[in-house]
C-alpha positions in Angstrom: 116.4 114.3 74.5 116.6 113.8 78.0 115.2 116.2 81.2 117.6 118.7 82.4 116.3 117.9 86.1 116.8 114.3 86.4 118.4 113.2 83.3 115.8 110.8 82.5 114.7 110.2 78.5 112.2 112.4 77.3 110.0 111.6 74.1 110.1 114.6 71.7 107.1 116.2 71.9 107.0 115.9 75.7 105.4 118.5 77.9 106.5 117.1 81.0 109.5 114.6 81.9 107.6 111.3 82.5 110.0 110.6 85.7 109.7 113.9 87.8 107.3 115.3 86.1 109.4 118.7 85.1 107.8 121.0 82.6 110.1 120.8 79.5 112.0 123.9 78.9 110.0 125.4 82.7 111.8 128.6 83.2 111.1 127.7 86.5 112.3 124.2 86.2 115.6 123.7 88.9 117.6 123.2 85.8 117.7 123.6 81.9 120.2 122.0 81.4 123.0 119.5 82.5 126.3 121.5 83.2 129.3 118.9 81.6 131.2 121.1 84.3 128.8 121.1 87.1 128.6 117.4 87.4 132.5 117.0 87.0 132.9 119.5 90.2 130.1 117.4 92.0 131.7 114.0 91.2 135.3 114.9 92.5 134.0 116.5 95.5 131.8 113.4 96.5 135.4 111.2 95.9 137.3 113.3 98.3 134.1 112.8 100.8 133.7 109.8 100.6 137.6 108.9 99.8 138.4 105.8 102.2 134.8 104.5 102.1 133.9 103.9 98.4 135.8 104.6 95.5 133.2 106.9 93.2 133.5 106.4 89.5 130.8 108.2 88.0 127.8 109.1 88.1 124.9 106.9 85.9 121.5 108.2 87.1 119.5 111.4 88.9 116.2 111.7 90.4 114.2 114.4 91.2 116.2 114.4 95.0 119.4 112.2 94.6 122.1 111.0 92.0 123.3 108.0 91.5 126.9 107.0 91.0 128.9 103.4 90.5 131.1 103.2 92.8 132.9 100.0 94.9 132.8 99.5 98.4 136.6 100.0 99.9 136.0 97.6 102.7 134.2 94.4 101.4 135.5 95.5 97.8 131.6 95.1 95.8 130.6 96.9 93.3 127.4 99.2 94.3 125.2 102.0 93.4 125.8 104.8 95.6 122.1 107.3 95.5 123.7 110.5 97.0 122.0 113.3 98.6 124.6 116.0 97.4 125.9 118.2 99.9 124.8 121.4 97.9 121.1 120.1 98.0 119.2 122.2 100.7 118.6 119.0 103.3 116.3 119.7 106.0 114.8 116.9 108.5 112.1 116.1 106.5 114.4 115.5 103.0 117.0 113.5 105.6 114.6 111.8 107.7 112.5 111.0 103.5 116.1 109.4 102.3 116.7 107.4 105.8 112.9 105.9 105.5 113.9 104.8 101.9 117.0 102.8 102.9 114.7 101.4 106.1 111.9 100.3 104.1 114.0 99.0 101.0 116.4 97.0 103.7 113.3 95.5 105.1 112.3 93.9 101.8 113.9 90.7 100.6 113.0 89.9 97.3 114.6 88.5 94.0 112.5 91.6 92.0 113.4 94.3 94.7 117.2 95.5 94.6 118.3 95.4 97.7 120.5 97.9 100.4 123.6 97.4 101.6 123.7 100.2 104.2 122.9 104.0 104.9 125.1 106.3 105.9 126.5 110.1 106.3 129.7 111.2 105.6 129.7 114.6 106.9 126.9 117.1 104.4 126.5 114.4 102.2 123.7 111.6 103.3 124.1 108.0 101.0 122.7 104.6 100.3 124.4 101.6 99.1 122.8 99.2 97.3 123.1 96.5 94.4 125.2 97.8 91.2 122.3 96.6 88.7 124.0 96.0 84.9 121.5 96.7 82.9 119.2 99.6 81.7 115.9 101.4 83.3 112.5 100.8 81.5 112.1 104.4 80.4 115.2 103.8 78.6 114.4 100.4 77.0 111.2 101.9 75.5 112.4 105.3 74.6 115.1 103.3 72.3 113.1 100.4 71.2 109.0 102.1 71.2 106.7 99.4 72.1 108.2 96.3 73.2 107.0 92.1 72.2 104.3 91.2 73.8 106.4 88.3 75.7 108.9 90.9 77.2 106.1 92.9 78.4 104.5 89.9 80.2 108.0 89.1 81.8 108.7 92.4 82.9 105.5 92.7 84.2 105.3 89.8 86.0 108.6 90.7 87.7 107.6 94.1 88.7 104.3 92.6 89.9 105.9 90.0 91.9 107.8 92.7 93.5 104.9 94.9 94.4 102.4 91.9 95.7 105.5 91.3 98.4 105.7 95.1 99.0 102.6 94.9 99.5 102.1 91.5 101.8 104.8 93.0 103.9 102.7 96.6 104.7 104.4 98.6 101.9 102.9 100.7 99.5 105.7 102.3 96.8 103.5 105.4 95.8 106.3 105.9 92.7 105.7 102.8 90.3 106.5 103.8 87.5 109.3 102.9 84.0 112.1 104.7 85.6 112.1 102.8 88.7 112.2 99.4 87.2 115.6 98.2 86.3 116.3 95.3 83.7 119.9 93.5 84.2 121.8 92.0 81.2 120.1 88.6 82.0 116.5 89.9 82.2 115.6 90.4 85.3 113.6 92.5 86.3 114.6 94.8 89.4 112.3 97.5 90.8 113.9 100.5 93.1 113.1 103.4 94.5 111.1 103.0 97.6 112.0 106.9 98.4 108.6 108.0 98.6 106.9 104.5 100.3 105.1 104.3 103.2 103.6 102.3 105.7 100.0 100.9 104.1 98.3 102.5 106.9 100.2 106.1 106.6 100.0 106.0 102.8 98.2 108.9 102.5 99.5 112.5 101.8 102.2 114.4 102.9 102.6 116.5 106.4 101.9 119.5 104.2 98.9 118.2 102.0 101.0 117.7 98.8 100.4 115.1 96.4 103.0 112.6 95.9 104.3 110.5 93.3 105.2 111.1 89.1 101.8 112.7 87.5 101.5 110.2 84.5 101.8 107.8 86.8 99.1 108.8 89.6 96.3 107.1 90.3 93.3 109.1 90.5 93.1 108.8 94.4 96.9 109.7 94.2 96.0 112.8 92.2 93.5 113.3 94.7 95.8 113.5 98.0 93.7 111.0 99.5 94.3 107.8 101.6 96.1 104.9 99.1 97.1 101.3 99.4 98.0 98.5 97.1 95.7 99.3 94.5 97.4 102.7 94.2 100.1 100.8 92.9 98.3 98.4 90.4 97.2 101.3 88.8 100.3 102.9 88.6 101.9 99.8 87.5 99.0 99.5 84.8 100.3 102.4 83.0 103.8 101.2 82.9 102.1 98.2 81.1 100.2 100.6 78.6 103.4 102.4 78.1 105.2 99.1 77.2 102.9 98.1 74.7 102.4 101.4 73.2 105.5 103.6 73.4 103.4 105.9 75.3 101.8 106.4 78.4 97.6 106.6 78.3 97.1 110.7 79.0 99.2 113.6 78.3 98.3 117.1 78.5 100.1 120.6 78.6 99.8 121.1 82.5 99.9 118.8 85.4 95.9 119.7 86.1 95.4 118.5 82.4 97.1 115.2 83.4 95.3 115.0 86.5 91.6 115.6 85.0 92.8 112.7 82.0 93.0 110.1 85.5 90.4 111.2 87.0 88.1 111.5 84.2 89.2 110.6 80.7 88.7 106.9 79.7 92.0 104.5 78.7 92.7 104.3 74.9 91.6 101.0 74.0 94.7 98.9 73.9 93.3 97.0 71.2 93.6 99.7 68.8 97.0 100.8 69.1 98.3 97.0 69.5 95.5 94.5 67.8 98.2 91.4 69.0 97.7 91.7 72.9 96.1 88.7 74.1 92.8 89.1 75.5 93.9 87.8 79.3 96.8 90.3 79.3 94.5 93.1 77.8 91.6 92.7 80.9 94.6 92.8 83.4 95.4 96.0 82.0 92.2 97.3 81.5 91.3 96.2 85.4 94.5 98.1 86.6 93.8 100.9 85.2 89.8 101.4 86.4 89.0 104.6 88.1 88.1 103.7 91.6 90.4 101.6 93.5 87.6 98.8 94.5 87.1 97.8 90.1 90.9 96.9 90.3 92.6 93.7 91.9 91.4 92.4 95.3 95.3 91.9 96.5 98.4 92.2 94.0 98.7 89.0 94.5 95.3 88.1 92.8 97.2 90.5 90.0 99.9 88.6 89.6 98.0 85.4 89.5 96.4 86.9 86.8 99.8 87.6 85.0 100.8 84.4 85.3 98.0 82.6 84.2 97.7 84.5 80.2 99.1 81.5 77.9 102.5 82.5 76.9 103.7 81.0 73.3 107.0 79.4 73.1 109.2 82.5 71.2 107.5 84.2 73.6 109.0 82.5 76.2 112.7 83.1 75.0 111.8 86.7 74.6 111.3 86.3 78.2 
């Protein structure tokens, strides 16, 4: 089953998309469902566009604001993934001036674990971003076909996204949307993680010019939930529930409303890992665990004290090839 607002993988008995956070069958919701003939009429008129500039073949991905196409560059003739603000989308400054600051702060950041942009660019109603073509699958995907994944692929995957973040994070950036939709995996493993839409500046991360809260609600931090003030620890938490969610299938609290979910981070303790997967090692299990605490101060220091953590739990050799 997948969401009929972004088109990301939905477990059955989902209340709310894990991505965007839609209520499943929301009367309310932007969309039910995925018109065959909807996104056809979308997809040619993006080609005539952008006819000349890229060559649009289809369309692989949506978010809660953009979709995502594969497309190939005419020009420099490269493959890329074209995120499109569609010209029927009601785009105001704030949504422009949201999907320029994504393409700015993503260009910024030059990391092996951070897919990279090629340019940004408007082609008359329709606002894009170029960027790596990544051949592979999202993380939502991965585990809504395969459940909980080996212990070694969640250590790799984690390390990589980890990596990603502590350098985000070094460089003044905090993502504010970590969670398994944004992290790609390519056919040779690695790990990729995208969508800086929402990031800020450490020292703006903090809500929105109207007071909104920000971000995916399984995903939230407590502070997040909160509207207040965030920085890299934001993020560790964030990413700590992708871990949970790799090792269990599921993510740590679900509840019929997004104030439900909300309450569960601010006040519900973690399901003891331990339980539900009796074979995580005890170093990887702590990282977890100190991710996840309720006040930003009993997490990591720095991500990169996180990722030193990551890399120092003892990895077995199959393991490794699982890697």
């Amino acid at each position: 089953m997948r969401c009929g607002r972004c088109s990301s993988a939905v477990p059955e008995n989902a209340k709310f998309c894990l991505e965007c956070g839609t209520a499943i069958g929301d009367p309310f919701a932007q969309t039910s469902i995925i018109e065959e003939d909807e996104s056809l009429v979308l997809l040619r008129s993006l080609q005539r566009a952008l006819a000349g500039e890229f060559e649009v073949e289809c369309e692989v991905g949506r978010g809660a604001m953009a979709i995502v196409y594969k497309a190939t560059e005419v020009e420099l003739g490269r493959r890329v993934a074209l995120k499109v603000l569609p010209p029927s989308a009601p785009i105001g400054k704030a949504v422009a001036e949201r999907f320029r600051r994504e393409a700015r702060l993503a260009a910024s950041l030059d990391h092996p674990n951070i897919i990279p942009v090629y340019r940004v660019g408007q082609v008359g109603a329709t606002y894009f971003i170029a960027m790596r073509f990544v051949d592979g699958k999202g993380l939502d995907d991965i585990i809504a076909a395969q459940g909980p994944l080996p212990i070694g692929v969640v250590i790799h995957i984690l390390r990589g996204a980890t990596s990603a973040l502590a350098y985000a994070h070094g460089s003044g950036i905090v993502h504010r949307d970590v969670k398994s939709g944004n992290i790609m995996v390519d056919r040779e493993g690695r790990v990729m993680v995208a969508d800086f839409g929402i990031a800020r500046a450490a020292e703006d991360a903090s809500l929105t010019a109207t007071g909104s809260v920000v971000g995916t609600p399984y995903y939230m931090s407590p502070e997040q939930c909160a509207a207040r003030r965030i920085g890299p620890q934001s993020d560790q938490y964030s990413l700590g529930v992708v871990a949970f969610q790799m090792l269990t299938g599921s993510v740590p609290f679900n509840a019929e409303t997004l104030p439900g979910i909300m309450h569960h981070h601010f006040y519900t303790a973690v399901p003891d890992l331990r339980i539900a997967r009796p074979d995580v090692p005890p170093a990887l299990y702590e990282v977890v665990a100190r991710a996840l605490a309720k006040k930003p101060d009993q997490r990591f220091a720095t991500t990169d004290a996180m990722l030193e953590a990551i890399e120092a739990i003892p990895v077995t050799a199959d393991e490794k090839l699982l890697g």
